[in-house]
VEXZA-422498 format. One line per 8 residues: number of its first residue (from 1); their letters; for each residue x, y, z of N, C-alpha, C. Coordinates in Angstrom, 1 decimal. Layout:
N
NUM) a) X Y Z X Y Z X Y Z | ...
! end
This chain:
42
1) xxxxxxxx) 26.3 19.5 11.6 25.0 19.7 11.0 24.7 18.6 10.0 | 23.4 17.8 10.0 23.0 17.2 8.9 22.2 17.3 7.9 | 23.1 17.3 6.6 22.4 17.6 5.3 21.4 16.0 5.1 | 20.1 16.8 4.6 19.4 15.5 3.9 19.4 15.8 2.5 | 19.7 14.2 2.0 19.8 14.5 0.7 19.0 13.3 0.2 | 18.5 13.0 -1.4 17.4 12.2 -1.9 18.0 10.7 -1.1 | 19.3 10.1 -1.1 19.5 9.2 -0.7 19.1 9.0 0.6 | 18.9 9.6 1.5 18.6 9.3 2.8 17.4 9.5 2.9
9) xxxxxxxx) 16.2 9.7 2.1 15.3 9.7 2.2 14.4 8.4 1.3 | 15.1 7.3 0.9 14.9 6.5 0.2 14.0 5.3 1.3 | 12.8 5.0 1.3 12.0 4.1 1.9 12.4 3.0 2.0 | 12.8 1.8 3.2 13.0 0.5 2.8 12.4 0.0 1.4 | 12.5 -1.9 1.6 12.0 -2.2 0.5 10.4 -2.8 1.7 | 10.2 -3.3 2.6 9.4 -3.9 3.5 8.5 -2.3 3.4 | 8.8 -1.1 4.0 7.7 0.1 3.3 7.3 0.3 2.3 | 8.0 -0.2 1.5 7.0 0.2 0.3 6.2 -1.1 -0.2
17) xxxxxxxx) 6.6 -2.4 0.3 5.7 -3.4 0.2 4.4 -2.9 1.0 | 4.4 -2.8 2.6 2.8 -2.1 3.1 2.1 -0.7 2.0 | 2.8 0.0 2.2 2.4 0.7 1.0 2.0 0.4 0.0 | 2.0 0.1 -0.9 1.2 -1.0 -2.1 0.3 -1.7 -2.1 | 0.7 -2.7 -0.4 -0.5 -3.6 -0.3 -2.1 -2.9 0.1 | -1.5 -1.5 1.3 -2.6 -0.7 1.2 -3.3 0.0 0.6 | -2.5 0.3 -0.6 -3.3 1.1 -2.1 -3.9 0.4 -2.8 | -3.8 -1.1 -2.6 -4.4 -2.4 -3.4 -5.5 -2.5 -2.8
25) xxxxxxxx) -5.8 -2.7 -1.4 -6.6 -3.2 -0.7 -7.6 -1.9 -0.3 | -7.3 -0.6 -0.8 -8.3 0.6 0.1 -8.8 1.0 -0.8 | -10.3 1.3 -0.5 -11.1 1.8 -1.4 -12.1 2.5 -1.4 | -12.6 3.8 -1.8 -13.7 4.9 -1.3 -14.8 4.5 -2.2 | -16.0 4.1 -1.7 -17.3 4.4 -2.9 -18.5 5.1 -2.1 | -19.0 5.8 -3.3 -19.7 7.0 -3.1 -21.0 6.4 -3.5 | -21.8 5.8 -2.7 -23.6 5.7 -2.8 -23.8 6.9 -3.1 | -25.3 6.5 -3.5 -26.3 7.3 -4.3 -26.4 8.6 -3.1
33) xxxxxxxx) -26.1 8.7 -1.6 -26.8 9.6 -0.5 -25.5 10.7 -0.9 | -23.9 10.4 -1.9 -23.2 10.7 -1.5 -22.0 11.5 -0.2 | -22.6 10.3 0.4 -21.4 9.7 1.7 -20.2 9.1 1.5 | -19.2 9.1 1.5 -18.2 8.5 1.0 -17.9 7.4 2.2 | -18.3 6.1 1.7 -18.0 4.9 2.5 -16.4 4.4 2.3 | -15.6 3.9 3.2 -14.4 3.6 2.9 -14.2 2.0 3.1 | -13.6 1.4 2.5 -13.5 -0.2 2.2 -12.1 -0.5 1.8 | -12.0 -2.1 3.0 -10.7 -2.2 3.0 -10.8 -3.2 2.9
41) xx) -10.6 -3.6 1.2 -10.8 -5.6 0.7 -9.5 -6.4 1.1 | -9.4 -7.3 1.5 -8.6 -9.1 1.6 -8.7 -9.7 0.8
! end
């Protein structure tokens, strides 16, 4: 049987680089119609 334990659930280091870059780069704004547009800056 395999136990999971916090160590084996530890993300590369290359995951959590995408990760970051995508929380950097994603972004919701709400116009005036309140629509929630989604925007993904470079």
């Amino acid at each position: 049987m395999k136990y999971f334990t916090k160590e084996g659930l530890q993300p590369s280091d290359r995951t959590l680089q995408f990760i970051k870059q995508f929380a950097y780069s994603y972004r919701v704004v709400n116009p005036n119609d309140g629509s929630p547009v989604v925007l993904s800056l470079n």
